[in-house]
C-alpha positions as CSV (number, residue, x, y, z in Angstrom):
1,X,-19.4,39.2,39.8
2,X,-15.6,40.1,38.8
3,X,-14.1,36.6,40.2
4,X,-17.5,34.8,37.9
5,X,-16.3,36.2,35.0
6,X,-13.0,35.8,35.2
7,X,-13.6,32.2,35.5
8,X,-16.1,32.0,32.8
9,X,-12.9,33.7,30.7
10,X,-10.8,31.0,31.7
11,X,-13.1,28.6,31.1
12,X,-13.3,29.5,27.7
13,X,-9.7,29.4,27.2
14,X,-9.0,26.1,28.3
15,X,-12.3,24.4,26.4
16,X,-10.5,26.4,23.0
17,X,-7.2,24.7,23.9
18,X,-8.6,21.5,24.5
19,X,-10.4,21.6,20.6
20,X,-7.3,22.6,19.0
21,X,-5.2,19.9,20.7
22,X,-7.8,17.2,19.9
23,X,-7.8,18.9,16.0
24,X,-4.0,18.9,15.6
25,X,-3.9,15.4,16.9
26,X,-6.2,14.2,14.5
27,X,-4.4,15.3,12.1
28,X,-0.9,13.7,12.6
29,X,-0.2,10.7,11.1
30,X,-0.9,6.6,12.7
31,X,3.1,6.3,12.8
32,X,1.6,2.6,14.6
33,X,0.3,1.6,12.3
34,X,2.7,2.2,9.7
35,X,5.0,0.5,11.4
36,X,2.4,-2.7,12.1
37,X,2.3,-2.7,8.4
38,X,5.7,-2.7,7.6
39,X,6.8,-5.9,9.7
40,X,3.6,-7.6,7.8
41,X,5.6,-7.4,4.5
42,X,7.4,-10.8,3.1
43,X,10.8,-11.3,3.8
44,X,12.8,-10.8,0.4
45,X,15.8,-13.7,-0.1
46,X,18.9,-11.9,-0.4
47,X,21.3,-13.5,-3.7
48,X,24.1,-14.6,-1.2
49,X,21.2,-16.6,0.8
50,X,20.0,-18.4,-2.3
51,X,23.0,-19.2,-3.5
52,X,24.1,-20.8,-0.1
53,X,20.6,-22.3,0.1
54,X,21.3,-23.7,-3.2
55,X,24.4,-24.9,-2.3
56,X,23.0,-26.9,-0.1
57,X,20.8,-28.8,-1.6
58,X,23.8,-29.8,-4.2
59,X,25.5,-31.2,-1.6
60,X,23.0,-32.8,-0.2
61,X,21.9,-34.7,-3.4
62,X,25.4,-35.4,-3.9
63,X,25.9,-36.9,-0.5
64,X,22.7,-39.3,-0.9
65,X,24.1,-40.6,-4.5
66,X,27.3,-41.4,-3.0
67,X,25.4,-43.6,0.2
68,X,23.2,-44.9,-2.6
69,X,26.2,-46.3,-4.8
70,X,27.6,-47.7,-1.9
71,X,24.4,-49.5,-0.9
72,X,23.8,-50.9,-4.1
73,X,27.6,-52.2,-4.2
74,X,26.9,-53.7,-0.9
75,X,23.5,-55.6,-2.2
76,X,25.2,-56.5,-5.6
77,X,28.9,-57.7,-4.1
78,X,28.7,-61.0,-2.4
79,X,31.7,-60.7,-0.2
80,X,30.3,-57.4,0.5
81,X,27.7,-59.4,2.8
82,X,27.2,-57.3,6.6
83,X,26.5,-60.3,8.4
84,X,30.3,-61.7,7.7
85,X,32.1,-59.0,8.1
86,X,30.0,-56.6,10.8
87,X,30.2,-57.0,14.1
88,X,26.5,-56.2,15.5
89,X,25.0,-53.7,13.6
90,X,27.3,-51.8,12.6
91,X,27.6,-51.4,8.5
92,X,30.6,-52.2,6.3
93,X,33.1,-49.2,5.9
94,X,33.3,-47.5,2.7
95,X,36.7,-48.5,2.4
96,X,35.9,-51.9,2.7
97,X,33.1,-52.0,0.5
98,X,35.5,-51.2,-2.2
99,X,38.2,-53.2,-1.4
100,X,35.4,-56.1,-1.4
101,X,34.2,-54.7,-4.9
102,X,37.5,-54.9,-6.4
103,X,38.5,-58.0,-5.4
104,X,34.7,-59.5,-6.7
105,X,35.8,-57.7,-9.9
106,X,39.4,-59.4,-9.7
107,X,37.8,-62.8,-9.1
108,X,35.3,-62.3,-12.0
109,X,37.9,-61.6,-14.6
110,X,40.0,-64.9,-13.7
111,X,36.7,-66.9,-14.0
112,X,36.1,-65.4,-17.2
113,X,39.2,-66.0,-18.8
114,X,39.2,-69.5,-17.2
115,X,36.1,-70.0,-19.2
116,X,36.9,-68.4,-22.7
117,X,40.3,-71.3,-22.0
118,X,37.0,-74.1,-21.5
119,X,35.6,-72.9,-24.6
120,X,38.5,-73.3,-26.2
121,X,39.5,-76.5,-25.6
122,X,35.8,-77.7,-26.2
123,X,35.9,-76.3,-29.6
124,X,39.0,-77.9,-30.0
125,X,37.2,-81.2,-29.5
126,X,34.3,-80.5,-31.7
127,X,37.2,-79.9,-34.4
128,X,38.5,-83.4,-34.3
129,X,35.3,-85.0,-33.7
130,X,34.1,-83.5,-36.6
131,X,37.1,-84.8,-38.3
132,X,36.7,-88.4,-37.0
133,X,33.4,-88.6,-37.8
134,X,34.2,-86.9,-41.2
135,X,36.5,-90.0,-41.6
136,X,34.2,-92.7,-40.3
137,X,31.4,-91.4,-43.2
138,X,34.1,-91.8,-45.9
139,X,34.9,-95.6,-44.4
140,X,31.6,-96.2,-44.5
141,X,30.7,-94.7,-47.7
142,X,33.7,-96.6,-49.0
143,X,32.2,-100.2,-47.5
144,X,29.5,-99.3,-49.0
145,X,30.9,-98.7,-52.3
146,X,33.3,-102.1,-52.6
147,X,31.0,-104.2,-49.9
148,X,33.5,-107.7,-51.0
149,X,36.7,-105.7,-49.2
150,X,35.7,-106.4,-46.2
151,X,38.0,-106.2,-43.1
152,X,41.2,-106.4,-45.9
153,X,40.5,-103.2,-46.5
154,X,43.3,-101.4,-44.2
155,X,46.5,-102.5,-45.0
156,X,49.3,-103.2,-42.6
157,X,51.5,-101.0,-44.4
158,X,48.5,-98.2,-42.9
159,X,48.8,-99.6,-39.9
160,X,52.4,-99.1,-39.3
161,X,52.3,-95.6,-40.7
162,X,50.0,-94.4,-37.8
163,X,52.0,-96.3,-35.6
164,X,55.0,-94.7,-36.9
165,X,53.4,-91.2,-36.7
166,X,52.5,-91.7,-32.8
167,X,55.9,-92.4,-32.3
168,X,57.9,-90.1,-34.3
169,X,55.8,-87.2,-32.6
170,X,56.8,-88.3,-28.6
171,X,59.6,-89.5,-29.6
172,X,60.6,-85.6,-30.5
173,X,59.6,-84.7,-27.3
174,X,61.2,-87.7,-25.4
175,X,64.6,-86.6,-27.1
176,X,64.2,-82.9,-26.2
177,X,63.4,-83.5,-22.4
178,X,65.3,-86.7,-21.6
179,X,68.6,-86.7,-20.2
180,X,71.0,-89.5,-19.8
181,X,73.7,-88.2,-17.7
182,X,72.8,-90.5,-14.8
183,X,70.6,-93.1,-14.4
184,X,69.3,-91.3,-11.3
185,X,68.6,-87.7,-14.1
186,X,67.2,-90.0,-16.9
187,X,64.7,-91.7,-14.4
188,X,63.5,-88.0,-13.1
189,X,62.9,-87.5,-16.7
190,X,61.3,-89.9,-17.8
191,X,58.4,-89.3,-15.5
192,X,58.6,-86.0,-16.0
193,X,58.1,-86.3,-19.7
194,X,55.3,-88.5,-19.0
195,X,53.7,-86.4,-17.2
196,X,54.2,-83.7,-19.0
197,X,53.4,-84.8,-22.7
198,X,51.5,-87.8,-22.2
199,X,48.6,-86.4,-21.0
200,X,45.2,-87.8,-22.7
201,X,44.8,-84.8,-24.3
202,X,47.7,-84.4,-26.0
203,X,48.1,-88.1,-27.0
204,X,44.6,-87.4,-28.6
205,X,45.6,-84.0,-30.1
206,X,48.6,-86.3,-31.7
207,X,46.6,-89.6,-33.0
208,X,44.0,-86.8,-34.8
209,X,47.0,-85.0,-36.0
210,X,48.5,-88.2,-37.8
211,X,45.5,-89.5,-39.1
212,X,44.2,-86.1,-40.4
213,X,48.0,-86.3,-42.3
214,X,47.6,-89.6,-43.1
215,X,43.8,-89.2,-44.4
216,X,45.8,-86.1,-46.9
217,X,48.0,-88.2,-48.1
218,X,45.5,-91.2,-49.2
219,X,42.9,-89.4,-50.9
């Protein structure tokens, strides 16, 4: 009967433990949880990372307008063609593709100033057409006026005035260029002034400049 209750005491010991170990650990936080929750929060960008992020993206844009200008260069250019100057398919070099653009640029300036000299020489001509046919409509208008005058109605002395005119104007250019050292020199010369200032269009610049003088001096 003494060993039964002395394991009925122990018993009772070890079932009292066994309640306030199961209470205390009740009571102690769920540190596992905590920390399951903590990994769960969003990650918070640091300044240094959006500025780097930010940074990046700059460059990037800035890299794609620069392949961009170049590309439209390379469809704008002529000469900047691939298929002349590629081998394959490989694409033009950016140094190229300028060189290319500045000498299209180059090339477009001499056209335009050769035109501006085409438009200037054209309005030349419309000058002294309008002067010849400002001259025609006063020899008409003067037919018309004294119809009996007929073909009498240029005089020789007229005549001989433009004549005179034509001359006297190459002949100031014929004295100023030829040279009669040799016969050999004066030969040279002469061609050379021929083809120099006998040119159509200055023999026509002349004959309008005389008669435009002569017209001045007769009305």
């Amino acid at each position: 009967p003494a060993l039964l209750m002395e394991n009925a005491r122990k018993g009772s010991i070890v079932s009292r433990a066994n309640s306030i170990g199961s209470t205390s650990a009740s009571s102690v936080p769920n540190t596992d949880d905590e920390d399951s929750d903590y990994h769960q929060e969003p990650y918070k960008e640091s300044y240094k990372d959006q500025r780097r992020r930010a940074h990046t993206q700059a460059e990037k844009k800035r890299r794609d307008a620069i392949k961009k200008g170049y590309d439209d260069l390379q469809a704008i250019v002529p000469t900047c063609e691939p298929q002349e100057f590629s081998i394959g398919s490989q694409k033009l070099s950016k140094a190229i593709v300028l060189q290319k653009t500045i000498d299209y640029i180059q090339f477009l300036h001499k056209e335009k100033k050769k035109q501006e000299e085409e438009v200037s020489t054209l309005r030349k001509d419309v000058m002294a057409l309008k002067i010849m046919k400002m001259n025609y409509e006063q020899i008409v208008k003067a037919h018309q006026d004294n119809p009996n005058e007929g073909k009498d109605q240029v005089s020789d002395e007229v005549k001989f005035n433009v004549f005179q005119g034509i001359m006297d104007s190459l002949f100031q250019s014929f004295n100023a260029s030829i040279s009669v050292t040799s016969f050999q020199e004066l030969s040279a010369c002469v061609f050379s002034w021929i083809e120099e200032h006998c040119k159509p269009q200055m023999l026509q610049d002349i004959v309008f400049g005389v008669l435009h003088q002569l017209k001045s001096q007769l009305y």
